[in-house]
N, C-alpha and C positions, 0 to 999 in steps of 0.2 A: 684470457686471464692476463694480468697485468705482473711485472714485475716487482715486488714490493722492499724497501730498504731496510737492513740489520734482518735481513733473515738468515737463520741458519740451520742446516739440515743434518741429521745423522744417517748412517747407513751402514745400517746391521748388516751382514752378508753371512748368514748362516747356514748352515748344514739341511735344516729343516723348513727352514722359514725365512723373508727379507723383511725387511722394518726398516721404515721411513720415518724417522720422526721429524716435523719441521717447526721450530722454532724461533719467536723475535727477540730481539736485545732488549731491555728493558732497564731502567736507574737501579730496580731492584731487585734484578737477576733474570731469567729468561721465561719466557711463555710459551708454551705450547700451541699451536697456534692449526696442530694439521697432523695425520698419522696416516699411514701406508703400510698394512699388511699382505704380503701374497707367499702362497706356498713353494717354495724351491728344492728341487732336485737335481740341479747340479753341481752340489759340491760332497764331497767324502771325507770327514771329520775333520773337517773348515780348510779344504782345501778347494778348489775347482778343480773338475773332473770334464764338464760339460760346458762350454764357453755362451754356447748358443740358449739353451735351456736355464742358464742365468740369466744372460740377458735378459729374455722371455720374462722374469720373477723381476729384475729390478725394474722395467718398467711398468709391472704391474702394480708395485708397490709406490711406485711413483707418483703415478697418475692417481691411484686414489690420496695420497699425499695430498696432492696439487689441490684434489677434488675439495678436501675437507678444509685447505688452508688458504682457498681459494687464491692462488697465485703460481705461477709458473715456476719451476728449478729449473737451476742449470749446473748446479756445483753440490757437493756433500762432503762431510768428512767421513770416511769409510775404515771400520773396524778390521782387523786384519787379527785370526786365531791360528788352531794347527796344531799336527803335532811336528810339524818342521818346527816353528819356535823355539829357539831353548835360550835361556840366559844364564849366565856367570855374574860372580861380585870379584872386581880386582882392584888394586889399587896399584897409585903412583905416587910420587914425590919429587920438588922443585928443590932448588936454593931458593930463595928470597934474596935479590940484589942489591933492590933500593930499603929491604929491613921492613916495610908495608906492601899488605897483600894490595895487590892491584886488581883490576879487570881482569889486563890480559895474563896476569899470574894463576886467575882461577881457570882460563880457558887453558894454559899451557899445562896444568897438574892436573885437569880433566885428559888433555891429550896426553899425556905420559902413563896415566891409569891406562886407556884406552889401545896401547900398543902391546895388542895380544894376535896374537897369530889366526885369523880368521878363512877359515877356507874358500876356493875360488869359486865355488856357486850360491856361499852364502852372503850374506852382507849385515851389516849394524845397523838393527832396525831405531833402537833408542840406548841412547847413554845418559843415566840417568842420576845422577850424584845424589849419595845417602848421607855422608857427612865428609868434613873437615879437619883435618887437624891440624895445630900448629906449635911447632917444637913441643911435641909431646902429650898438650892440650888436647882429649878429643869431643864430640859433641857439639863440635862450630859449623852452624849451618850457613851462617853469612860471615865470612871472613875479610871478606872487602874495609879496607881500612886497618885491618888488624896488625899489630906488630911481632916483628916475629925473625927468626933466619930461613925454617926449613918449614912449607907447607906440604900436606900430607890430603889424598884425594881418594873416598871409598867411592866407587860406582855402581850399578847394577847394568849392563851392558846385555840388551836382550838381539840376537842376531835369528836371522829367517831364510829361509830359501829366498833366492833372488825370482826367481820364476814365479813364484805361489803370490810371490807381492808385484809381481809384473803381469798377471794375470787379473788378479782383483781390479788393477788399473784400468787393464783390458776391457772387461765384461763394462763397467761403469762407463768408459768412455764410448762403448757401441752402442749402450743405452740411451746416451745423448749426454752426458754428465760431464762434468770436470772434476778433480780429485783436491782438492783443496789440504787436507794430509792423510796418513794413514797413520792410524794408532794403535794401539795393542789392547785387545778386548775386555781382556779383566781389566785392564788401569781403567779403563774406561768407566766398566761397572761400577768399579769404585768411587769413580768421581760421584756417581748418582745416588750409590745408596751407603756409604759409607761415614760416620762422622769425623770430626777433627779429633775431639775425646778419642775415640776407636783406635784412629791413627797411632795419635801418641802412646797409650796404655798397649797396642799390640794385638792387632787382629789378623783372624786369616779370612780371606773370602775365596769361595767356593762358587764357581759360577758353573754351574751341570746344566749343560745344552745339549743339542741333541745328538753333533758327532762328538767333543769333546767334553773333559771337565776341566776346566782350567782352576790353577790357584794362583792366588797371590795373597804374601803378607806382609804386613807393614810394622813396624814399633819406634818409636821416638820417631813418629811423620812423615818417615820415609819407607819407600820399600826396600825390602830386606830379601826376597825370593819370591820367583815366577818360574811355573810351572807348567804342563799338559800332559792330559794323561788321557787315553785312548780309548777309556769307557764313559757312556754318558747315558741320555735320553734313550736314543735309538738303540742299545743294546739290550737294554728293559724293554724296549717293545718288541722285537725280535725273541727273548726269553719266554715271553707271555706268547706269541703267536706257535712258537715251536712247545710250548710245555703245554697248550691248550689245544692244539692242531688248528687254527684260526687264520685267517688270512693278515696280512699284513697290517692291514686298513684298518682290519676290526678291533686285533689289540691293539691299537694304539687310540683308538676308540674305550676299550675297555679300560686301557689305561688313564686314562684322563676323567671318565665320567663313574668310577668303582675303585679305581687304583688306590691302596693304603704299601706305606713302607713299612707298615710294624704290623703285624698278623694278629698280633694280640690285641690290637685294636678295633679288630671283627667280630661281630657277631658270627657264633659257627652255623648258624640255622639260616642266615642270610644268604640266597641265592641269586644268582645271576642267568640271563640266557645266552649262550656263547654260541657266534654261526661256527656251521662247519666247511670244509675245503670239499671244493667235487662238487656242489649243489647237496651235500647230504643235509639231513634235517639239525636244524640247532637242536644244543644238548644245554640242559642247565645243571652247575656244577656250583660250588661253594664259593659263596665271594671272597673266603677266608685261603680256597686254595688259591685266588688270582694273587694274596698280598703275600702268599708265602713263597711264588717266586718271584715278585714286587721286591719282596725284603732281601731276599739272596742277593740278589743284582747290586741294590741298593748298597746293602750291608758291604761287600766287597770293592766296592768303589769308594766308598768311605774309609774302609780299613786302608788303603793303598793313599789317598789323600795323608792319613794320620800318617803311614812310614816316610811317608817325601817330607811330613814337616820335620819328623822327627830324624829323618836323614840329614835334614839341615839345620838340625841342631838347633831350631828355635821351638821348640814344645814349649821352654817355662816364658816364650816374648811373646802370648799371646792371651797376656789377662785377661783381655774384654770378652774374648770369646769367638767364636763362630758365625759368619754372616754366611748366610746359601742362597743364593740367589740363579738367574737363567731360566728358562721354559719349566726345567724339571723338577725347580725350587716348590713349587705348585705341589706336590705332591702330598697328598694326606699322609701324617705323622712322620714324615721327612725330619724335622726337626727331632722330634723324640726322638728315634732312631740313632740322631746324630750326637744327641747329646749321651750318649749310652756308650756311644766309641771315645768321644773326646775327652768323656769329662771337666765339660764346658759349657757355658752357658751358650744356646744357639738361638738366631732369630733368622725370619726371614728377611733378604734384603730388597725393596723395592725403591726406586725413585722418589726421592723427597726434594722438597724447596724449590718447586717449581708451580708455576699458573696455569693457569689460562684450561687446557685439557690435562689439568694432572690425573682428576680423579681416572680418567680414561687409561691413561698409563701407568697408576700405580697398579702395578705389579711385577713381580720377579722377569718376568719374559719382557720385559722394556728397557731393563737395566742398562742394557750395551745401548742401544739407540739413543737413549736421555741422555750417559755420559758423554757420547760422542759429541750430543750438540753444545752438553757445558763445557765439556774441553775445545769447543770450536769458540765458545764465547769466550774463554780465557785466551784464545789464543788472538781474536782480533786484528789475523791479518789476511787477506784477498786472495793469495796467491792461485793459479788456476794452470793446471797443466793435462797434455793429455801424450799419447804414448806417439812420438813421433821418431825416437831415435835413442842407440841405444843405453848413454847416460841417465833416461827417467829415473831410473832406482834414485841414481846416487841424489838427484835433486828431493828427491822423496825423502830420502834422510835426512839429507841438511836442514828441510823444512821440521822433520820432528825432532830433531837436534835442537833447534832455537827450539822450539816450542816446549819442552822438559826442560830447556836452560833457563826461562821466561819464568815457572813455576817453580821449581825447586831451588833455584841457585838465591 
């Protein structure tokens, strides 16, 4: 297979599953062009656990990539989740010398926000600027040119284990890969299935995978808080295998092909056949009792999502409502469910404004892949590194440093 130019690839590295998306540049936005699924087990709520056993998943996912996109990889931008991740909002502030904001004025009031005391085995994964103020003025997303004495700089500064993102490097570059950057999973999401409208009026997205459920929310265009919280996917299937006596394999089987989050949305008379553990003989039980401990799980990961927003004091900044998106977004009555907690209107989020195999990847479980390859188009630069020495991190950030400075500023 041949090398072909203006490709670019995503690379989902999840808990459950790897996802290859690859995509061309296009005048009028990107095409889908090639897709790579394979099943993974080496990582423990999006962390790697198993270096080799990833491996193993990225090049599976690769090669049928390659297969459907007919052309060779060598590089991806690679999503980075966890529950190491955490972020802060801080701010800074300048004088203004020359009385107009400059370039380097907005870079030195982003580095003045940014000097917060970060610990030695973490690092700053992205700094991400939410707004502007200027003598008192706030609401200025572009300040450049503006007049003024004292500029003022809000950020969303999200920091990671340095190892968990020196790992991910890892595993991609034993695969054969170059890392071209690493991004933060839900912004990603977002990129693919969220709108500009959403943006500005105030949404939350909800990305429930299989080790974590990540949040992030946005209002007036920018993000406002990010999130991870430690129940997801995999915890409702383990619920269902332990409350059913069932093998691992099967409820999660069960889960996918019977699975409802709202109980009341089952027929009580509708039965299912559930195998047993030991070779004993399958038993069939109520499909109503599979969604009622569907709905428990469910139900309490949602109610924990509402206290984080509402811990951060943005409950009334999120007019538009509710986007759920991730593997687990898939779920029968997920949404009703959700809108029952929120009191909001909720939709599913999938992949939109894209060519070529959309139909193929619209859906919630594409989400982080798609955004990765639009955030690789937006970003439009080559860089390619692999883990040689032990500065990689910090070059890691400086790349997604420019790269939210590109976008937001």
């Amino acid at each position: 297979m041949s090398r072909r130019e203006n490709v670019i690839v995503g690379l989902d590295i999840g808990t459950t599953k790897i996802c290859a998306i690859v995509a061309e540049r296009r005048p009028d936005g990107v095409e889908v062009i090639g897709v790579g699924v394979a099943p993974c087990g080496g990582l423990r709520k999006g962390v790697v656990v198993d270096i080799e056993s990833t491996v193993v998943s990225i090049r599976k996912a690769i090669e049928d990539a390659e297969s459907t996109a007919c052309c060779d990889i060598d590089g991806a931008y690679v999503g980075i989740a966890g529950g190491h991740v955490k972020a802060i909002n801080c701010h800074g502030a300048i004088p203004l010398k020359t009385g107009e904001v400059r370039p380097i004025d907005v870079q030195r009031v982003i580095e003045a926000a940014t000097t917060v005391a970060i610990p030695i085995d973490r690092e700053v994964i992205h700094t991400i600027p939410q707004e502007f103020v200027i003598d008192g003025e706030e609401g200025i997303r572009d300040p450049i040119g503006m007049s003024g004495s004292v500029l003022e700089a809000w950020v969303h500064i999200v920091t990671g284990a340095v190892s968990a993102a020196q790992n991910l490097v890892k595993c991609a570059n034993k695969a054969g890969l170059n890392v071209h950057d690493i991004i933060l999973q839900p912004l990603a999401s977002a990129e693919a299935v969220l709108t500009k409208d959403e943006k500005e009026l105030g949404v939350a997205l909800i990305d429930i995978g299989g080790g974590t459920s990540d949040l992030a929310i946005f209002s007036e265009g920018a993000i406002k808080h990010s999130s991870v919280l430690q129940l997801a996917g995999n915890q409702i299937t383990g619920d269902i295998a332990l409350g059913l006596r069932t093998p691992v394999g099967e409820a999660e089987r069960l889960k996918l092909n019977y699975g409802c989050s709202l109980a009341s949305m089952v027929d009580e008379d509708e039965v299912i056949e559930v195998p047993s553990l030991g070779g004993r003989r399958p038993r069939v039980i109520s499909r109503h009792a599979l969604a009622e401990i569907i709905e428990m799980r469910v139900d309490e990961t949602l109610q924990l999502v509402d206290k984080e927003i509402k811990k951060a004091g943005l409950e009334d900044a999120i007019a538009s409502g509710i986007v759920l998106t991730g593997g687990s977004a898939n779920l029968v009555g997920l949404p009703e469910l959700a809108e029952r907690i929120f009191d909001l209107p909720v939709r599913r989020g999938a992949p939109r404004e894209v060519g070529g195999l959309g139909e193929v990847v619209s859906s919630p479980k594409y989400a982080t892949g798609v955004g990765l390859v639009l955030a690789g188009a937006r970003n439009g630069h080559e860089s390619k590194f692999r883990i040689r020495d032990e500065n990689i991190f910090s070059r890691v950030t400086m790349r997604m440093k420019e790269w939210f400075q590109e976008v937001f500023v």
